[in-house]
N, C-alpha and C positions, 0 to 999 in steps of 0.2 A: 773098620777103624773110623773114627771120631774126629773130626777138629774143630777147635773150638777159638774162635776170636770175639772178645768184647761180649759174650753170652750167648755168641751167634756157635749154632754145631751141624756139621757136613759132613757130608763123607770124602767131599772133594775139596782140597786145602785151597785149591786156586778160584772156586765158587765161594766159599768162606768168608778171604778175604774182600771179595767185589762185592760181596751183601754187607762185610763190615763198611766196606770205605762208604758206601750208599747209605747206608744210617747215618754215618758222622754226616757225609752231605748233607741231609736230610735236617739233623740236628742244626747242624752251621747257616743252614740257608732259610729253611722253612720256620724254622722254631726261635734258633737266637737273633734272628734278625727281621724278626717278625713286627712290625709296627700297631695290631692291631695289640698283639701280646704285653710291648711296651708299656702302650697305654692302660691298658687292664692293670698290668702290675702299678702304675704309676697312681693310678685312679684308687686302688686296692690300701697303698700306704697312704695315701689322701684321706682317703675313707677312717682308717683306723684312727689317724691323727686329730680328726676332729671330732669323731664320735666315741672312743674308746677312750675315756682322761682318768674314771675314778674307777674305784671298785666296783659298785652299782653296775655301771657300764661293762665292765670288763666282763662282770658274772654271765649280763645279758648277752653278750656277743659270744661270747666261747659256747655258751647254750647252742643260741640260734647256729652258731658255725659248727657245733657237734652233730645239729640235727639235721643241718644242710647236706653234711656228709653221708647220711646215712643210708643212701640207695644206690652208691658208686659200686661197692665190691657185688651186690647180687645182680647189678646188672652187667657188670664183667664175666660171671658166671654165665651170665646169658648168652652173652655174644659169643663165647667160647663153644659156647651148643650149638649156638646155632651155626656156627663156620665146619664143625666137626660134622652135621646132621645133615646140613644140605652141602657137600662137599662136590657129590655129583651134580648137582643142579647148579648148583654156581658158579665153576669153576670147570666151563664147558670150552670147545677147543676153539672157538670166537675171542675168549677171554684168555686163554692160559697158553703160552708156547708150547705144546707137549713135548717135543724134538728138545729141546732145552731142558725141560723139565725131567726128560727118560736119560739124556746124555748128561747133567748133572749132579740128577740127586742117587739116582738107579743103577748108575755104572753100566748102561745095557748099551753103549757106543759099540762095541765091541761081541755084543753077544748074542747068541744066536736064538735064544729065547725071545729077545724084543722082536726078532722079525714074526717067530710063528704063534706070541701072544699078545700082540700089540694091546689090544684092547684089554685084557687084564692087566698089563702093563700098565697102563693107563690109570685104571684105576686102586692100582696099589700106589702109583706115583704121586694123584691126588690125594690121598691119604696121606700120606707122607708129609707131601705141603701143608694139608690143613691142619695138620700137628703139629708143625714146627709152627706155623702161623699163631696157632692157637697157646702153644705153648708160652710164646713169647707176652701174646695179652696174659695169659694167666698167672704168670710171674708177679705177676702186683696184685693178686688177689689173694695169695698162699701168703703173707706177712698179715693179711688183715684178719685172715680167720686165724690164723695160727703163726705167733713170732715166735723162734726157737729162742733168740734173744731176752726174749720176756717171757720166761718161764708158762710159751706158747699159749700165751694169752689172746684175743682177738683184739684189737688194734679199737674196736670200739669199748673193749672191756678198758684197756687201756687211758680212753677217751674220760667213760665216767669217771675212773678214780680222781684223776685231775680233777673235775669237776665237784666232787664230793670232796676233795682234799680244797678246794676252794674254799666251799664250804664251811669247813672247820675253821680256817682260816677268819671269814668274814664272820660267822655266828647267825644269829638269828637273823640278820640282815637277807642276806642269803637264800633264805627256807622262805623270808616273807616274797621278795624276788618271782621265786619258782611260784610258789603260790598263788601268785596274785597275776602273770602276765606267763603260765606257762599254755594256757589257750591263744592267746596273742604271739605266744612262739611259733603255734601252728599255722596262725595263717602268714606268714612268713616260708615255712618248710615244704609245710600242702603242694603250694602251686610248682614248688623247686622240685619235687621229687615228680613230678608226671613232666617237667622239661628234661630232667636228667634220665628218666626210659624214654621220651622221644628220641635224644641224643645217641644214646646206644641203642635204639630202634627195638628196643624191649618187648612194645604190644603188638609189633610184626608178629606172626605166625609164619612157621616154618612153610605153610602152604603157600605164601606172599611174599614171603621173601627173595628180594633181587640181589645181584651183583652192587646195584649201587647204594643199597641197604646195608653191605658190608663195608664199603669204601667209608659212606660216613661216618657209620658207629666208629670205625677201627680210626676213623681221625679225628674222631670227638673225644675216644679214651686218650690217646694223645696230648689232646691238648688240655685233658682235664685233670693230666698226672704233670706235664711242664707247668701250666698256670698253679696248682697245686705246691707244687714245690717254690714259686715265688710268693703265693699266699702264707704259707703255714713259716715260711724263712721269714716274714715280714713280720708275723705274730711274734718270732723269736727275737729278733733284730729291733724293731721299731718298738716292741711294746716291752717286752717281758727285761730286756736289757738294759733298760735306759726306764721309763715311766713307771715299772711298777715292779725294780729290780729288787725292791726290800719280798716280793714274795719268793722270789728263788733263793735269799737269805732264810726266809721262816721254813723250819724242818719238816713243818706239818703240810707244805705243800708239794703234791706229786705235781713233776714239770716234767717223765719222761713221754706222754703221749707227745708234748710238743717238741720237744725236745728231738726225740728221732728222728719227723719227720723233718722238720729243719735243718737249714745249714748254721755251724756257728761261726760263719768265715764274713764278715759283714762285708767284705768286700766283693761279692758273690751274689744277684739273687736268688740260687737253686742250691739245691742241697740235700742231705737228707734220705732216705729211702723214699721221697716223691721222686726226686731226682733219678736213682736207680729204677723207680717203674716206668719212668717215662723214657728209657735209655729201651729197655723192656720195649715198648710200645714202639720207638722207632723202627727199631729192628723186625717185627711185625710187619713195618709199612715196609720197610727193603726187602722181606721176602718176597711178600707179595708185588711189588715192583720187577723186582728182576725176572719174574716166570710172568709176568702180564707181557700180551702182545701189544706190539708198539701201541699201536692207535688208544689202547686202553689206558697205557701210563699217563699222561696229560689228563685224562678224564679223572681218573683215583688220586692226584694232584691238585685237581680242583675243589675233589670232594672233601679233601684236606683243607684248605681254606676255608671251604665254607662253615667246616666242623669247628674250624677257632674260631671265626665268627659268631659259630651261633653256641659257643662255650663262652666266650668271651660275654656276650650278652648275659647269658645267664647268670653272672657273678655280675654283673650293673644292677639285674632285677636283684638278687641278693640285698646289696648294698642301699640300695633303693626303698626297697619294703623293709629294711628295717630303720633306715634314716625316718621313713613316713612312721615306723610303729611305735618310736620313741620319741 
């Protein structure tokens, strides 16, 4: 039997909810009241308001910001592999309570198999973990290749229509645009996409990969689906609502790539199925919290900050290279 709280699923109703309650912690302490996070989003709506005013601009930005996006879901495929592959090698008995882990997830407190197969025990138990671990980052990869909602479209197919429904929209403007500064796009995305596989430790090899190779990937996807979901609500909220509200009147223009991932609650900055991956992605970090041995929690806590940190950075150079590109 199953239980399931807030996306989290157990066999054990009372480990369930102490993974849920440590997510919300997690959410309430780490993420919303996060001062580095603030700033980013604060900087983010700054950003749009002075660089984003006409059409022109608005074409160039949603380009450069479609293409900025474009290496986040394969490299969540990644990390998924690679927690699944090296399962054994990472998550060794320095690192993982096993005794918690066999009494928790295994139901083997009670049974006489854990005493005379501990060590298989063991490693069904870790499999276990790394799947539920895994599962939880995966969850925000399975809407971008395929939304049931959008007649299971991928979420970048989704991206260009908007883009091409722009298009229409602006005319020959538009195509001269693309034309003329779609190499100048690149060196804006180039440098982002080999920071975004640093962040989720993509050009690691399974042969080199550490424990603390997973701590930061898994708290870089983190905070690249919370900051995510204050970017993409701000695009909703700051621009698309207010400055250039006559396009979501014109019929020719597709608004639902932005539109999903946004919130329409202007009172809110999160929203959206960003919001839902990164709910996803918490829950990730409480599994692997609650089965890490003490001395280790604090360590995978740190690697958590340091992962918004250096997400947080990586949306400045965003911002940055294209303030300088334009």
């Amino acid at each position: 039997k199953f239980y399931m709280t807030q996306g989290i699923y157990g066999t054990n109703p009372k480990v369930t909810e102490e993974i849920s309650n440590i997510s919300q912690q997690l959410i309430d302490t780490k993420f919303d009241k996060s001062p580095l996070i603030k700033q980013a989003g604060d900087r983010f709506k700054e950003f749009l308001d002075e660089n984003v005013k006409d059409n022109q601009s608005l074409n160039r930005f949603l380009w450069s910001y479609f293409l900025y996006n474009k290496s986040f879901s394969a490299s969540v495929c990644n990390l998924v592999s690679k927690i699944q592959l090296n399962c054994d090698k990472l998550f060794v008995a320095d690192i993982i309570d096993f005794e918690k882990l066999l009494i928790s997830e295994m139901n083997y407190a009670e049974s006489k198999a854990y005493y005379k197969h501990k060590d298989l025990s063991c490693k069904v138990a870790l499999n276990v973990l790394s799947t539920k671990i895994s599962q939880q980052i995966f969850m925000s990869a399975i809407e971008e290749f395929s939304d049931a909602d959008n007649d299971n479209k991928s979420h970048r197919e989704l991206g260009y229509e908007t883009l091409m429904s722009l298009h229409d929209v602006m005319g020959s403007e538009a195509e001269l645009i693309v034309a003329q500064e779609g190499q100048l796009l690149n060196t804006i995305t180039y440098p982002i996409e080999s920071m975004v596989m640093n962040g989720y430790r993509t050009k690691v090899s399974d042969e080199n990969v550490r424990i603390d190779d997973i701590y930061r990937a898994i708290g870089f996807h983190a905070a690249s689906e919370y900051i995510a979901s204050i970017e993409m609500s701000a695009i909703w909220n700051n621009l698309l609502l207010t400055r250039f509200d006559y396009l979501l009147a014109d019929g020719r223009f597709n608004q639902n790539w932005l539109q999903i991932h946004a919130s329409s609650d202007q009172d809110t900055d999160c929203g959206g199925v960003e919001d839902d991956h990164f709910r996803y992605s918490a829950n990730a970090i409480a599994y692997l919290l609650y089965y890490l041995e003490d001395h280790q929690k604090q360590i995978f806590l740190n690697s958590v900050d340091e992962s918004i940190d250096e997400f947080c950075n990586l949306l400045q150079f965003f911002m940055t290279a294209f303030k300088r590109s334009y």
